[in-house]
PDB file with SEQRES, HELIX, SHEET and CRYST1 records, atoms N, CA, C and O in Angstrom:
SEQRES   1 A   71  UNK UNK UNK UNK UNK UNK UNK UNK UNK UNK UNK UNK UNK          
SEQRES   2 A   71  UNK UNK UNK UNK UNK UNK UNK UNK UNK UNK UNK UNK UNK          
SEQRES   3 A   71  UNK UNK UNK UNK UNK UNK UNK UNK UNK UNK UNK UNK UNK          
SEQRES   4 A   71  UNK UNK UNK UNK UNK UNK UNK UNK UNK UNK UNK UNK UNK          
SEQRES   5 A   71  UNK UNK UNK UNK UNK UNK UNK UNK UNK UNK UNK UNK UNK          
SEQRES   6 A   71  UNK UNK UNK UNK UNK UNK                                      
HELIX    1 AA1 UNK A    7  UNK A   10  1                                   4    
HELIX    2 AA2 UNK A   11  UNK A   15  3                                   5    
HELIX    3 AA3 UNK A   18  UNK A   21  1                                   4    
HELIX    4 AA4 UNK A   31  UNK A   35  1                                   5    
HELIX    5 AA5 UNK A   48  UNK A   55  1                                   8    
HELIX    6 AA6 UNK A   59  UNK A   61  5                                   3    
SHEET    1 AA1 2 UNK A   3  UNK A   5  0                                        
SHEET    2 AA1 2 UNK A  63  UNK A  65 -1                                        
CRYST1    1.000    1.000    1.000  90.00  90.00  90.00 P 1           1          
ATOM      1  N   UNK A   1     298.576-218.069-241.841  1.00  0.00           N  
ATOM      2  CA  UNK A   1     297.232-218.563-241.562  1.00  0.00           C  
ATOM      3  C   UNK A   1     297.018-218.539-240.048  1.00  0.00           C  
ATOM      4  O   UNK A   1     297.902-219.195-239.498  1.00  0.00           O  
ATOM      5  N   UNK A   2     296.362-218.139-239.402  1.00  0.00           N  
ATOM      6  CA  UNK A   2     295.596-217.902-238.194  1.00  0.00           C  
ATOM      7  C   UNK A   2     295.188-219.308-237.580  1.00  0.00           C  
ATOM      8  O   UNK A   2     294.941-219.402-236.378  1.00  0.00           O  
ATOM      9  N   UNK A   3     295.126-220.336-238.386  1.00  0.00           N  
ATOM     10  CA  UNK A   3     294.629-221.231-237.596  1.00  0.00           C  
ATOM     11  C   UNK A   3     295.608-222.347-237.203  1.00  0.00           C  
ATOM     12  O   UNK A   3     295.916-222.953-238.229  1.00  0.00           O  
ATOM     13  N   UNK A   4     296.098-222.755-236.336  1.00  0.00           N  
ATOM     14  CA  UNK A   4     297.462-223.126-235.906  1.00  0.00           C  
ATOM     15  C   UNK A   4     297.340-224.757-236.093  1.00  0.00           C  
ATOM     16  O   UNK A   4     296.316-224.846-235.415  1.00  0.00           O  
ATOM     17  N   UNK A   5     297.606-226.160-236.505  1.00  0.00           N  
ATOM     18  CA  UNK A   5     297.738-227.447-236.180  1.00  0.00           C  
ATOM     19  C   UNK A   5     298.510-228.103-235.499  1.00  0.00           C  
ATOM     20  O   UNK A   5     299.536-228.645-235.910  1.00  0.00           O  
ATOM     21  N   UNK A   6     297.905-228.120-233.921  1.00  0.00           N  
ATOM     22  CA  UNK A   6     298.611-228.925-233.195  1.00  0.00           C  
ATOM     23  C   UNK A   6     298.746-230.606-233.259  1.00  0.00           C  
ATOM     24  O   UNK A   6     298.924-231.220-232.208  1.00  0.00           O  
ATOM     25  N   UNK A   7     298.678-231.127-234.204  1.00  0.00           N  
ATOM     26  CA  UNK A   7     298.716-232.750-234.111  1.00  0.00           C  
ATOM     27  C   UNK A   7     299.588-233.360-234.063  1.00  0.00           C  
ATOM     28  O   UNK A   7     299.427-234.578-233.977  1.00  0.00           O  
ATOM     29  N   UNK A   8     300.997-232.775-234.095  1.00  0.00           N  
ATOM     30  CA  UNK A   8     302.275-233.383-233.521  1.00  0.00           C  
ATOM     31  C   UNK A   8     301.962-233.289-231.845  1.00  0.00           C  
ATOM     32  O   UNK A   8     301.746-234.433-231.445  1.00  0.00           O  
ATOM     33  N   UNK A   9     301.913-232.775-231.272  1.00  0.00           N  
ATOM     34  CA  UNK A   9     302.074-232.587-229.971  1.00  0.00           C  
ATOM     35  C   UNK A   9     300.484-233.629-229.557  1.00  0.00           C  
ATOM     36  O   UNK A   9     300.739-234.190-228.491  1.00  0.00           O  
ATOM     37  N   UNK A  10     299.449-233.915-229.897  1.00  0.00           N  
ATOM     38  CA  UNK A  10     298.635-234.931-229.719  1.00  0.00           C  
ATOM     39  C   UNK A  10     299.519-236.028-229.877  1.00  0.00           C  
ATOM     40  O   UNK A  10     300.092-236.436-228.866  1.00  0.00           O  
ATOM     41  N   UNK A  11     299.657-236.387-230.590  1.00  0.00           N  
ATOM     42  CA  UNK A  11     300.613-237.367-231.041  1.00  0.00           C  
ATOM     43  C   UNK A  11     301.602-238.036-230.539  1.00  0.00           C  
ATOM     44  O   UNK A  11     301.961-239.210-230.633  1.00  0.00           O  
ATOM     45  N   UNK A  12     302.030-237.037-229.939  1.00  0.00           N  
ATOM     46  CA  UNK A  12     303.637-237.497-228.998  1.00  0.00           C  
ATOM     47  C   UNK A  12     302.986-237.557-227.617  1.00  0.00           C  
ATOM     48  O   UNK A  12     303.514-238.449-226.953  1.00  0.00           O  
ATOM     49  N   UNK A  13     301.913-236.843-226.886  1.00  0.00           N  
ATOM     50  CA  UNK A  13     301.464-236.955-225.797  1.00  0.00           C  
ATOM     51  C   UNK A  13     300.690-238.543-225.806  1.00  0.00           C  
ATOM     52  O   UNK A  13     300.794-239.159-224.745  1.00  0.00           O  
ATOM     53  N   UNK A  14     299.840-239.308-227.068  1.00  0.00           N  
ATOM     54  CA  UNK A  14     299.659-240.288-227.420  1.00  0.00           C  
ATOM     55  C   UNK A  14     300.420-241.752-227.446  1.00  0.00           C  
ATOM     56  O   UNK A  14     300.215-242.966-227.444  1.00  0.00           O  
ATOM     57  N   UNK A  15     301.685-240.509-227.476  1.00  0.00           N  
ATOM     58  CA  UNK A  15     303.234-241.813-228.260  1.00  0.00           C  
ATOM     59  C   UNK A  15     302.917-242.505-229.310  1.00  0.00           C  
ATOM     60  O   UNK A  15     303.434-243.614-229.445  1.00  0.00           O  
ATOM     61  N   UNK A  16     302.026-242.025-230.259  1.00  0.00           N  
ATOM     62  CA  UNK A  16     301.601-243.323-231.670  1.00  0.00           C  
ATOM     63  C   UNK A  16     302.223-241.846-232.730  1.00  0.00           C  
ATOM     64  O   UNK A  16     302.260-240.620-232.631  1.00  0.00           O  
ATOM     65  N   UNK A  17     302.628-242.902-233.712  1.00  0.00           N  
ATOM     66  CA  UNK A  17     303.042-242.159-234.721  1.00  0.00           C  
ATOM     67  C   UNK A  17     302.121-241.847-235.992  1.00  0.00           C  
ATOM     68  O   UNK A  17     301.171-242.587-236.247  1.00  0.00           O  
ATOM     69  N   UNK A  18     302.411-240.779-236.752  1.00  0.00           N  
ATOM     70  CA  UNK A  18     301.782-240.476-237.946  1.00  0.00           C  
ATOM     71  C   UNK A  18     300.989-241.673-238.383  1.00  0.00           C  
ATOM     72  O   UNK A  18     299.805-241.958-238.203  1.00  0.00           O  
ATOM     73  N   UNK A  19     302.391-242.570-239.282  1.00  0.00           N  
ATOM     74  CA  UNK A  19     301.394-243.491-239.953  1.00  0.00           C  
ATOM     75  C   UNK A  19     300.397-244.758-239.787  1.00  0.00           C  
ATOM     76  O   UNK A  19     299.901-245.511-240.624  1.00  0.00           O  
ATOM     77  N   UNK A  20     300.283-244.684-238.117  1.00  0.00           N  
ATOM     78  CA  UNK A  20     299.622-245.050-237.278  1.00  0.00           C  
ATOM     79  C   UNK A  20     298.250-245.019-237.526  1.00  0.00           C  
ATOM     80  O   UNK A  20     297.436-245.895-237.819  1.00  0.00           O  
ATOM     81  N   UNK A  21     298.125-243.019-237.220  1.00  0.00           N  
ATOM     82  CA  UNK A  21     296.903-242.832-237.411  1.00  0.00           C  
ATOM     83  C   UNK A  21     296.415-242.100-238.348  1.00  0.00           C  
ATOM     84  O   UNK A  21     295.474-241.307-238.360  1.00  0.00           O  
ATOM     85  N   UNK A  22     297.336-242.532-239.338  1.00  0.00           N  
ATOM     86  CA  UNK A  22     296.666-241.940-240.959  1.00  0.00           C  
ATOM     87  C   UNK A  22     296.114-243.567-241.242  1.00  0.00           C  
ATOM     88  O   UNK A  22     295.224-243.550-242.092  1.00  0.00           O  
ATOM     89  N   UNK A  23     296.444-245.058-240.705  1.00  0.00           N  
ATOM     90  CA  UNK A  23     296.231-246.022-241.062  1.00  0.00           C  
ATOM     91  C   UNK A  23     294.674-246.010-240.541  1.00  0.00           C  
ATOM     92  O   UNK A  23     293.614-246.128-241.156  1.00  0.00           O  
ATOM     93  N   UNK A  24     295.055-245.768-238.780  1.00  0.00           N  
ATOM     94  CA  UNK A  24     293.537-245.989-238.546  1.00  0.00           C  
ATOM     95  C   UNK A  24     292.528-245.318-238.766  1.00  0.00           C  
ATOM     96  O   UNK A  24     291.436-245.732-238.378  1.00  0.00           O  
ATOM     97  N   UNK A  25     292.658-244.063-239.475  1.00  0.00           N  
ATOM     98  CA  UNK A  25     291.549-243.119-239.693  1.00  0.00           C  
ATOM     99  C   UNK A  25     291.079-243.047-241.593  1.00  0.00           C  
ATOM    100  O   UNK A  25     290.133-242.716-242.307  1.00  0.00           O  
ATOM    101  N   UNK A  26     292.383-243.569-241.691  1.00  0.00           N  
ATOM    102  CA  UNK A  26     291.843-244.652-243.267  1.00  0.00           C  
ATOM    103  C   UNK A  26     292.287-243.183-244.153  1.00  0.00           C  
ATOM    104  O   UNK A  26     291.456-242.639-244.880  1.00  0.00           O  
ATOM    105  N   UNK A  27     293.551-242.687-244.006  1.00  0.00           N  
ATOM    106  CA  UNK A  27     294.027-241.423-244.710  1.00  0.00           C  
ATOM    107  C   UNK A  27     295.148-241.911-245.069  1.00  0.00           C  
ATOM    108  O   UNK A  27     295.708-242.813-244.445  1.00  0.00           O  
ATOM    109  N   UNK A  28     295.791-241.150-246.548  1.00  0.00           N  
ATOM    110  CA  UNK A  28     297.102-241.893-246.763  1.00  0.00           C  
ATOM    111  C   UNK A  28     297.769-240.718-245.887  1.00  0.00           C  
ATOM    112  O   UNK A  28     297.330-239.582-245.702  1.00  0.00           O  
ATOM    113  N   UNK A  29     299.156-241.407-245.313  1.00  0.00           N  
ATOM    114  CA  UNK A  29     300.098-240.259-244.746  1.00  0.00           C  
ATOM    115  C   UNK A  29     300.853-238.939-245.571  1.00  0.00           C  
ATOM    116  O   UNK A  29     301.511-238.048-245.035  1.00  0.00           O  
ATOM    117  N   UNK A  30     300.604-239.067-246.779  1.00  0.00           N  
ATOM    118  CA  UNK A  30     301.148-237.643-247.115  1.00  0.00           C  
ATOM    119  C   UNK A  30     299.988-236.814-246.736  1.00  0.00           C  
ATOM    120  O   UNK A  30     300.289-235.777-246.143  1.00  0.00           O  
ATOM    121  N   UNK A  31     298.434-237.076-246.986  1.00  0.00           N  
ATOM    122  CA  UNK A  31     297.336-236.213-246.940  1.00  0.00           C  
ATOM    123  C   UNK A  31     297.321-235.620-245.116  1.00  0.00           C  
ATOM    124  O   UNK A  31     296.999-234.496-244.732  1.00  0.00           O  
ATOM    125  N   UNK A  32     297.774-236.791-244.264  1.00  0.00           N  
ATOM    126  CA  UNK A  32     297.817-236.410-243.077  1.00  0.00           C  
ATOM    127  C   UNK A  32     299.095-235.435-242.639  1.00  0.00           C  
ATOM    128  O   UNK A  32     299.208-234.690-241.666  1.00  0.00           O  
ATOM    129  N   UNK A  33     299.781-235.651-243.450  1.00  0.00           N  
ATOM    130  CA  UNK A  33     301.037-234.813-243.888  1.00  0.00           C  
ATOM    131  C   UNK A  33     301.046-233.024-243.719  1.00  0.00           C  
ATOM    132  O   UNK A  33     301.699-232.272-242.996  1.00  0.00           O  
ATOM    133  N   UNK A  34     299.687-232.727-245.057  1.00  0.00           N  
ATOM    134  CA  UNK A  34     299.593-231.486-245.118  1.00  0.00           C  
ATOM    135  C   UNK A  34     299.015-231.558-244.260  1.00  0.00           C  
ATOM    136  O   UNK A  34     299.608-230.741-243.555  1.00  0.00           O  
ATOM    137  N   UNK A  35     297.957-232.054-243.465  1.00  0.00           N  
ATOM    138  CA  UNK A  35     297.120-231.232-241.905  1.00  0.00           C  
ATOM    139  C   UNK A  35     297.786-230.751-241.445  1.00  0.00           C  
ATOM    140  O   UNK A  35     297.760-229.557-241.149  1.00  0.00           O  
ATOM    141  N   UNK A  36     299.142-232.027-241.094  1.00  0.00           N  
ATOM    142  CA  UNK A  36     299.712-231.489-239.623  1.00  0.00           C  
ATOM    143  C   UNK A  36     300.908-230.338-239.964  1.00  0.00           C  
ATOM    144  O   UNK A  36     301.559-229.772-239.086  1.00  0.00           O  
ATOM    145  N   UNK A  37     301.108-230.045-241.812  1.00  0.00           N  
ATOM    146  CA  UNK A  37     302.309-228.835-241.611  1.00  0.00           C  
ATOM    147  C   UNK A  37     301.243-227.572-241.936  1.00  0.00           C  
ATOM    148  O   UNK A  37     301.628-226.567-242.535  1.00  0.00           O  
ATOM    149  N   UNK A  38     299.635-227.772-241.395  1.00  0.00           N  
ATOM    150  CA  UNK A  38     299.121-226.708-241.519  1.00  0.00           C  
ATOM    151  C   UNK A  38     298.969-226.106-243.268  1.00  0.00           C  
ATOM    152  O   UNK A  38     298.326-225.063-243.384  1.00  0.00           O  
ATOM    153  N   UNK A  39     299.470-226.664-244.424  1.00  0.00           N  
ATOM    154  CA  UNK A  39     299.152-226.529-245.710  1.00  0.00           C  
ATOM    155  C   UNK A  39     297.713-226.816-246.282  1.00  0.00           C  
ATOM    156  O   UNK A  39     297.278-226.275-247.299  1.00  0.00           O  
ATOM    157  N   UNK A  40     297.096-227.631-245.598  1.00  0.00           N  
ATOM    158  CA  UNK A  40     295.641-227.792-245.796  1.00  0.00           C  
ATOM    159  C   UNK A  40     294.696-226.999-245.618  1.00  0.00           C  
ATOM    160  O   UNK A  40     294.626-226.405-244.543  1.00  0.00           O  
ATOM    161  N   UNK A  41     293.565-226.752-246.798  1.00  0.00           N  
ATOM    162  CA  UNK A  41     292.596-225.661-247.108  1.00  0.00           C  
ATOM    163  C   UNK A  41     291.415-226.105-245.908  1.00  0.00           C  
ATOM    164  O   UNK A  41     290.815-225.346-245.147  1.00  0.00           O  
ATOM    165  N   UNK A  42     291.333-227.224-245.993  1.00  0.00           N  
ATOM    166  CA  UNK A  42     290.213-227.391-245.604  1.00  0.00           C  
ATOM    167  C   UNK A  42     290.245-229.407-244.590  1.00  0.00           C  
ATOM    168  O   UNK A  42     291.010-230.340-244.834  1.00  0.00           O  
ATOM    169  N   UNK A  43     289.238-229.348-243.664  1.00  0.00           N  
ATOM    170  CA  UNK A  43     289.376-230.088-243.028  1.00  0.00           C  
ATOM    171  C   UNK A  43     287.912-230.920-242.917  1.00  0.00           C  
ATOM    172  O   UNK A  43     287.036-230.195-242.446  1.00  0.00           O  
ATOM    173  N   UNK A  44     287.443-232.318-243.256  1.00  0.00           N  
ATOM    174  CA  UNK A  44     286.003-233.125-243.178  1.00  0.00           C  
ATOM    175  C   UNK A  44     285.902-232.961-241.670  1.00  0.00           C  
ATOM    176  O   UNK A  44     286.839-232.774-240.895  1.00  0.00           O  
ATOM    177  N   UNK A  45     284.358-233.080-241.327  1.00  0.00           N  
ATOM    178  CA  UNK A  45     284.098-233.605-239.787  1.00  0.00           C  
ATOM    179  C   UNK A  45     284.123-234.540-239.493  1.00  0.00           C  
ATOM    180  O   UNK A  45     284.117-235.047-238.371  1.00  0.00           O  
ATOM    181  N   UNK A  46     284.168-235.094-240.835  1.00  0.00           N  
ATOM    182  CA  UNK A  46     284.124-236.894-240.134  1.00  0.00           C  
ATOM    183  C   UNK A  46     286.067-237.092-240.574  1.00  0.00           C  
ATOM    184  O   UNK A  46     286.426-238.265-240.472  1.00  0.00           O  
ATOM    185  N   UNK A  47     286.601-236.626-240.780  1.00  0.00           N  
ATOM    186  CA  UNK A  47     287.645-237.037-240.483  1.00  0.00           C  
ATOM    187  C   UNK A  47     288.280-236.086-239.047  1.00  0.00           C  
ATOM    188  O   UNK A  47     289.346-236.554-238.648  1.00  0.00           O  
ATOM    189  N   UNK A  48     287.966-235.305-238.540  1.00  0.00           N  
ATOM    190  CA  UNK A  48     287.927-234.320-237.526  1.00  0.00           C  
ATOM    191  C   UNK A  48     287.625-235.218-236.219  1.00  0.00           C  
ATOM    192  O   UNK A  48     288.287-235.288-235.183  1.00  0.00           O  
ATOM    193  N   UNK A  49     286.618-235.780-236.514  1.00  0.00           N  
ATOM    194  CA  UNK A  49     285.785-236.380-235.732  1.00  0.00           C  
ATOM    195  C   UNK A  49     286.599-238.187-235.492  1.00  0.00           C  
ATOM    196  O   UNK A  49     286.756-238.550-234.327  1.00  0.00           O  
ATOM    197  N   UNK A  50     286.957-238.972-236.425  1.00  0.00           N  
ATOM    198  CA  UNK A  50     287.606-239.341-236.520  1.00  0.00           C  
ATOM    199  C   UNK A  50     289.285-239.721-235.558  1.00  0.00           C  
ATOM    200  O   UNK A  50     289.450-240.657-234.775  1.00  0.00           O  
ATOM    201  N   UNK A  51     290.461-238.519-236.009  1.00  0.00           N  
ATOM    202  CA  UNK A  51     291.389-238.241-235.107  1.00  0.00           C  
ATOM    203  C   UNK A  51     290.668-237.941-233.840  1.00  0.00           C  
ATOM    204  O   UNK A  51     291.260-238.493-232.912  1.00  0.00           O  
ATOM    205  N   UNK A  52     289.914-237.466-233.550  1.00  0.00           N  
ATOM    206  CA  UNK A  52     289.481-237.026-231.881  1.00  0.00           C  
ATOM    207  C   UNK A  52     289.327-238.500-231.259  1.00  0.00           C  
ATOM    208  O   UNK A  52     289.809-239.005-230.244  1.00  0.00           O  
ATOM    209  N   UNK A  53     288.507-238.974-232.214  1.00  0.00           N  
ATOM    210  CA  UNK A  53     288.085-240.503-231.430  1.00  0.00           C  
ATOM    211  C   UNK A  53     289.237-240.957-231.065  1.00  0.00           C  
ATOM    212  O   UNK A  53     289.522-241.191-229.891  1.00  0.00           O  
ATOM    213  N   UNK A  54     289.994-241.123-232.022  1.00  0.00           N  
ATOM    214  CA  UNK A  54     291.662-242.594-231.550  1.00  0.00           C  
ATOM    215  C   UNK A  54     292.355-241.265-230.765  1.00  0.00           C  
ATOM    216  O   UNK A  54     293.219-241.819-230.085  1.00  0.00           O  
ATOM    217  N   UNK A  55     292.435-240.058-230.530  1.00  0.00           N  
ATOM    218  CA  UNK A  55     293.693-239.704-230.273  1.00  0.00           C  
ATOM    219  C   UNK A  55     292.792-239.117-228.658  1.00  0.00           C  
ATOM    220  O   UNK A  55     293.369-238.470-227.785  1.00  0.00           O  
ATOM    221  N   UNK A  56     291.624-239.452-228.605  1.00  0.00           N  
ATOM    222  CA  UNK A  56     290.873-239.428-227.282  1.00  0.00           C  
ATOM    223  C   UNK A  56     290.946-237.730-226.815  1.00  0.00           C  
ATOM    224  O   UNK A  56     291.503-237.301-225.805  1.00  0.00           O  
ATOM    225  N   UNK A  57     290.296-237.008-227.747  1.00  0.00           N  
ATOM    226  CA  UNK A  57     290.897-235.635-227.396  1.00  0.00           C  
ATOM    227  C   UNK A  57     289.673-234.896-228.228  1.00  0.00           C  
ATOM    228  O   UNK A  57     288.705-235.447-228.752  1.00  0.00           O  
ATOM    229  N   UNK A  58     289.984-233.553-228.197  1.00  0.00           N  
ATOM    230  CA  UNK A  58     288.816-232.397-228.343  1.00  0.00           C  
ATOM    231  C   UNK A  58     289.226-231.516-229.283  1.00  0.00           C  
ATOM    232  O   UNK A  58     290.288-230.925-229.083  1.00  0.00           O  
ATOM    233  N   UNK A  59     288.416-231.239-230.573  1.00  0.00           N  
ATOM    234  CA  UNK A  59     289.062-230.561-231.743  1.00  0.00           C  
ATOM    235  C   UNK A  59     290.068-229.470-230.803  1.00  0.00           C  
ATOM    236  O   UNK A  59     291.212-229.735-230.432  1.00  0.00           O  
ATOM    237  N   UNK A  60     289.600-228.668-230.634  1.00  0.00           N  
ATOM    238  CA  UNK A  60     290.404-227.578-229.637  1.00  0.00           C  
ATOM    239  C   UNK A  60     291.615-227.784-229.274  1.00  0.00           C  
ATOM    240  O   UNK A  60     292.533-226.967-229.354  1.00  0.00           O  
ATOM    241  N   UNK A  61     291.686-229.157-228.755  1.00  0.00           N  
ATOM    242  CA  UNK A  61     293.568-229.536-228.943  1.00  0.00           C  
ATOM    243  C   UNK A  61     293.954-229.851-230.088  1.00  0.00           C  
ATOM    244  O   UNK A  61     295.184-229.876-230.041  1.00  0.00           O  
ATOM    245  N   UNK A  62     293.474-230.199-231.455  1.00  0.00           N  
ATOM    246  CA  UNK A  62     294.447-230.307-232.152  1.00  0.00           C  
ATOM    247  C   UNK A  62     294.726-228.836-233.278  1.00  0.00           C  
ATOM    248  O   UNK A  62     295.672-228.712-234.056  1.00  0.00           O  
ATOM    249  N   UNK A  63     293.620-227.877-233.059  1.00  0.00           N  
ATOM    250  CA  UNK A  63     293.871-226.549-233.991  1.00  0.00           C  
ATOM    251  C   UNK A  63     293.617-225.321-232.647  1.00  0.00           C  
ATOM    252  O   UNK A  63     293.099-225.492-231.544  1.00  0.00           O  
ATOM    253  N   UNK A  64     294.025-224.459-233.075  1.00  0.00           N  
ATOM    254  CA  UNK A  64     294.230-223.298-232.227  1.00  0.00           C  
ATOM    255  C   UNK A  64     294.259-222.181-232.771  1.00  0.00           C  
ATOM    256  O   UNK A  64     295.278-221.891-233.397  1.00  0.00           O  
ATOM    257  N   UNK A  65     293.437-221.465-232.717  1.00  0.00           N  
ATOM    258  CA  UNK A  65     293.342-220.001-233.497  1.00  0.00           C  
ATOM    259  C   UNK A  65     293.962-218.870-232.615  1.00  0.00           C  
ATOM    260  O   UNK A  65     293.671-218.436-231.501  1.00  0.00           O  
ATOM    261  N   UNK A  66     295.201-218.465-233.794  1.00  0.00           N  
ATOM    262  CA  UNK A  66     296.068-217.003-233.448  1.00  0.00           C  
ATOM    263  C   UNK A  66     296.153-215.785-234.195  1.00  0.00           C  
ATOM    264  O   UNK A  66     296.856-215.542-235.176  1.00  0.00           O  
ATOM    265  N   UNK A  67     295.538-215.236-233.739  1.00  0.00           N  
ATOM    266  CA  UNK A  67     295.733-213.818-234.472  1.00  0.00           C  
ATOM    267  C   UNK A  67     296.507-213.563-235.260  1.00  0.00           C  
ATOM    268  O   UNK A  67     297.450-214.341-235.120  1.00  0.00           O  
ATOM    269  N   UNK A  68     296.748-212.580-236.420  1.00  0.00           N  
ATOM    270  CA  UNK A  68     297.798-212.437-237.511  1.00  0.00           C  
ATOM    271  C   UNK A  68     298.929-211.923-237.192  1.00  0.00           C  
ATOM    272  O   UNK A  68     300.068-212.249-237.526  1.00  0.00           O  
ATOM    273  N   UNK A  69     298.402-210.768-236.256  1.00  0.00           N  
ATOM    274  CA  UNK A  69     299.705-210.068-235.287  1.00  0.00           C  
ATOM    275  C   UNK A  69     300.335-210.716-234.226  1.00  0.00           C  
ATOM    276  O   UNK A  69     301.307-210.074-233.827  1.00  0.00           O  
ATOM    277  N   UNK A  70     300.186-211.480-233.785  1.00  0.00           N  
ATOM    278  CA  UNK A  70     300.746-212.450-232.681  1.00  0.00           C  
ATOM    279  C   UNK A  70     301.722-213.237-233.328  1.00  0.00           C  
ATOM    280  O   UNK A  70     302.713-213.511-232.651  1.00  0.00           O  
ATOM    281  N   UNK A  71     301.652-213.800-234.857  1.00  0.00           N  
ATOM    282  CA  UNK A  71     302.403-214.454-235.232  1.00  0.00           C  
ATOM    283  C   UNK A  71     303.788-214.284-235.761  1.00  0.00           C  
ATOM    284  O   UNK A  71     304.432-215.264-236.133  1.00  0.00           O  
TER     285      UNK A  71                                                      
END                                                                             
């Protein structure tokens, strides 16, 4: 998949852990689970919108689009 999930590395630059902010964004942690190993089809804006707020950051840092051949 081309579209890369950086939310470990938010995260640790944050220092708060997963079930942190699967608590505060009102997600159970396995669902925050698949985001961050990138297994997830699909992503809400308001939960998008959401992680940006607490993790004080810009969709753009937490996904990253890479070409198929690069990978």
């Amino acid at each position: 998949m081309p579209i890369i999930i950086n939310l470990d590395v938010m995260l640790a630059k944050r220092k708060m852990r997963s079930n942190e902010l699967a608590d505060r964004i009102g997600m159970t942690t396995a669902n925050l689970s698949i985001l961050k190993t990138g297994k997830a089809k699909a992503i809400r804006f308001s939960t998008l919108e959401a992680i940006c707020e607490i993790l004080n950051c810009q969709p753009g840092d937490i996904m990253e689009f890479v070409e198929d051949n690069k990978l």
